[in-house]
C-alpha positions in Angstrom: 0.0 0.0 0.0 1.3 3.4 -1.0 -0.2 6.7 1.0 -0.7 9.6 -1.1 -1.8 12.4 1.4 -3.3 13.3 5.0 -6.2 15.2 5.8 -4.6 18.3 7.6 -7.8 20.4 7.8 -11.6 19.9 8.0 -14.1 23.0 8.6 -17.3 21.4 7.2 -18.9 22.7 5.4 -16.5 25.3 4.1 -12.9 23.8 4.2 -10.9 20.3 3.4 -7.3 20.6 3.1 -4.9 17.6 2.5 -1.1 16.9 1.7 -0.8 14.7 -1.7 2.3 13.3 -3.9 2.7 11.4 -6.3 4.8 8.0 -5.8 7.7 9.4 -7.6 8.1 12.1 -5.4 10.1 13.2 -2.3 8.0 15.8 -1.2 4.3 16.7 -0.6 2.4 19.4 -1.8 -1.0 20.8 -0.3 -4.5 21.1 -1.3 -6.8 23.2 0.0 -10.6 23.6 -1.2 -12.5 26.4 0.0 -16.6 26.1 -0.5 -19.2 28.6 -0.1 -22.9 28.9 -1.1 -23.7 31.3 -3.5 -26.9 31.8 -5.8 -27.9 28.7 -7.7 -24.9 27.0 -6.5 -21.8 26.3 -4.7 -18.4 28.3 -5.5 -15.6 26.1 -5.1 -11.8 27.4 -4.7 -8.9 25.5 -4.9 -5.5 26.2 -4.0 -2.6 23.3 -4.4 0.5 24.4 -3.5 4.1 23.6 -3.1 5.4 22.7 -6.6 8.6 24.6 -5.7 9.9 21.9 -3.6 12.0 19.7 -5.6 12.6 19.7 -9.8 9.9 16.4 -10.3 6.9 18.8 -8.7 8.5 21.6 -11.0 8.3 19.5 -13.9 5.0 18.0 -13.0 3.0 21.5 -12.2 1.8 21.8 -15.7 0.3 18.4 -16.1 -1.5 18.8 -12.7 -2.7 22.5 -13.7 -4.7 20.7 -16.8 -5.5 17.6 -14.2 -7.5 20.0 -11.6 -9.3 21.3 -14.8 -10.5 18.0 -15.9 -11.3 16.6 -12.8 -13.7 19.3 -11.3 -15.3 19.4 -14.5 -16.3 16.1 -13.7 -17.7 17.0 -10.9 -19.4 20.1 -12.4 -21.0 18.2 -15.2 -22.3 15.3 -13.0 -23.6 17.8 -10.2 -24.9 20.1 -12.8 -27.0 17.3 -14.2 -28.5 16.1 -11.0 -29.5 20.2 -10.4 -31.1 20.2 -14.2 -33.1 16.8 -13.2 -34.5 17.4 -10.4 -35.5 20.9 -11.7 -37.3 19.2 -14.6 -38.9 17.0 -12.2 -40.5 19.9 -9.9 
């Protein structure tokens, strides 16, 4: 078993924060995601910091730039279609 991160903060329903690396790496970075209602929805803010560390994160930092993109999109398009639904079914 490899571990990838700790939880180093938890404010719910506003704030998760967690250290993550890749198995390659000598060093963790840290995420933090900031939520907060707003009309119609939920803002979400993330910060993931610490690519200065070492010259793999350095390298890496563009890759995972794209990666956050992708990957709350996800989330966007799978929440935003539950929203649509059940305002259809009203």
């Amino acid at each position: 078993m490899y571990e990838i991160g700790r939880v180093t903060a938890y404010q719910a329903p506003s704030i998760v924060a967690f250290s993550w690396r890749a198995p390659s790496w000598d060093v963790t970075t840290q995420v933090e995601i900031r939520l907060s209602a707003e009309a119609g929805g939920t803002r979400i803010q993330l910060e993931h910091s610490g690519w200065e560390q070492s010259a793999k994160t350095r390298e890496a930092r563009t890759n995972y730039d794209t990666g956050w993109g992708r990957i709350l999109g996800y989330y966007q398009a799978v929440f935003g279609t539950a929203d649509a639904q059940k305002g259809q079914s009203r």
